[in-house]
C-alpha positions as CSV (number, residue, x, y, z in Angstrom):
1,X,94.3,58.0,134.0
2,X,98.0,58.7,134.5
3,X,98.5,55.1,136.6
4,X,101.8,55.4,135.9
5,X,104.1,58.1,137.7
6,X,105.4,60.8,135.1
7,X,109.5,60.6,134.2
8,X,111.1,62.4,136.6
9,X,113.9,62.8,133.6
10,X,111.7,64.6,131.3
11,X,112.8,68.0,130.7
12,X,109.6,69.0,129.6
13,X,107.8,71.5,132.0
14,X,105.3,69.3,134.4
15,X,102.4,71.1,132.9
16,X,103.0,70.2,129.1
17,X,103.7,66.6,130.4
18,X,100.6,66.8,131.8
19,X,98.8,67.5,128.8
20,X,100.5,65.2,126.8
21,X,98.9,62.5,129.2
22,X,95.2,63.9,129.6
23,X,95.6,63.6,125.7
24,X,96.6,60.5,125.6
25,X,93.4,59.9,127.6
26,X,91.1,61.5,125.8
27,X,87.7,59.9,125.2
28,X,85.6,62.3,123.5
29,X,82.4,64.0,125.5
30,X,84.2,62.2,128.8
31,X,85.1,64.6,132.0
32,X,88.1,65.4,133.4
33,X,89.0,64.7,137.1
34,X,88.9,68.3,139.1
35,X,92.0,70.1,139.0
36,X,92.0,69.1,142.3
37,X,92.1,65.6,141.8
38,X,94.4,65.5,139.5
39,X,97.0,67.6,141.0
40,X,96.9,65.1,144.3
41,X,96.7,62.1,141.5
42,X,100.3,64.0,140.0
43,X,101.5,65.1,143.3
44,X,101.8,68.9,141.6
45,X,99.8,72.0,142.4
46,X,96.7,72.7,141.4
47,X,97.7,75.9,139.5
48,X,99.8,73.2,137.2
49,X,96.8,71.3,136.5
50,X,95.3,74.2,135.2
51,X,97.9,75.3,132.8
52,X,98.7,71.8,131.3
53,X,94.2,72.1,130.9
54,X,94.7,75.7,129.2
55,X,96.6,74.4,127.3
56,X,94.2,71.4,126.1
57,X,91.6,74.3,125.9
58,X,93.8,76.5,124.0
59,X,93.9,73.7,121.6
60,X,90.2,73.2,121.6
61,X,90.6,70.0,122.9
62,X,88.7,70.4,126.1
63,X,85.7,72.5,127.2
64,X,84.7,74.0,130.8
65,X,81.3,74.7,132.2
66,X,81.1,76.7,135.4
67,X,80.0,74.5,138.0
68,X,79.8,71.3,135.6
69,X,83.6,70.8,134.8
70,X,85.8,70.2,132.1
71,X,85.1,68.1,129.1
72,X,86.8,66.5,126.1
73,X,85.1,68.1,123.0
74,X,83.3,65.9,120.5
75,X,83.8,65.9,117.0
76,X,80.1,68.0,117.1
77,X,81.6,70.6,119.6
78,X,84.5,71.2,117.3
79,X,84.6,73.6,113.6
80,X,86.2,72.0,111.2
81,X,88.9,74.4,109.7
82,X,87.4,73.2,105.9
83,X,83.9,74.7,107.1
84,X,85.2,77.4,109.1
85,X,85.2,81.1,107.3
86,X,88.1,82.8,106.5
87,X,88.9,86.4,107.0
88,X,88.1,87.6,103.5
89,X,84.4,85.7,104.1
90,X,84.1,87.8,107.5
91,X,85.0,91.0,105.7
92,X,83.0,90.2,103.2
93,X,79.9,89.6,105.1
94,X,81.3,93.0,107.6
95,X,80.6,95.1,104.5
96,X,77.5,93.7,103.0
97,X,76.0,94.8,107.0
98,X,78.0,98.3,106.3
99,X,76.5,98.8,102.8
100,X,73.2,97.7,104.4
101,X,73.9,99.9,107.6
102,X,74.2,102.8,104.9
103,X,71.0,102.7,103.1
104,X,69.1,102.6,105.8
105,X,70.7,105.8,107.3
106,X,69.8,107.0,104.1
107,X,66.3,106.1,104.1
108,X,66.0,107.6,107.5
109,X,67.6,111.2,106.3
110,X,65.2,111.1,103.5
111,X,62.2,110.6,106.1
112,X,63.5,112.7,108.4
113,X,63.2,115.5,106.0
114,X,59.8,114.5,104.3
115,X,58.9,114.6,107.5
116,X,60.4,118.0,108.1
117,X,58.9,119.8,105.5
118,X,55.6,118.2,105.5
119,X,55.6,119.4,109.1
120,X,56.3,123.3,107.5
121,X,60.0,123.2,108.9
């Protein structure tokens, strides 16, 4: 990973070429180096090492477990976008639950007063 120093002439910011070179190593289900590591293997801060990783995470390109690290994702651990809802499924399925949601609290009033008037109320 990264044998090579970074170009000093890049005008990117140090943690996007970062990024770009833990993506260039990716090896899906492997581990990342600690942040530490890597920001001695850069010669950068820590702090830098975890924004160019945010960014790999914002891209779901990486995974962290407290305690266990930080992982490339799998082709398993990602959703594929042509499998993935879409908003109108969500709503859809949002007001199925509401309609459902309102016939019980229907069925409940209607107990409730049974209930009531079998009780003499």
């Amino acid at each position: 990973m990264a044998d090579q120093p970074m170009n000093p002439d890049d005008p990117r910011p140090t943690y996007i070429r970062i990024a770009d070179q833990l993506r260039q190593d990716y090896e899906p289900g492997g581990q990342l180096p600690s942040a530490p590591k890597l920001a001695e293997q850069w010669g950068v801060a820590k702090e830098t090492v975890r924004s160019a990783i945010d960014v790999l995470r914002k891209e779901g390109l990486v995974i962290s477990w407290q305690g266990r690290g930080t992982f490339y994702r799998t082709q398993a651990d990602t959703v594929d976008a042509a499998t993935s809802p879409t908003d109108e499924a969500i709503l859809g399925h949002i007001e199925r639950i509401m309609s459902r949601l309102d016939e019980f609290d229907d069925r409940l009033a209607a107990l409730e007063r049974s209930r009531g008037s079998a009780n003499g109320a």
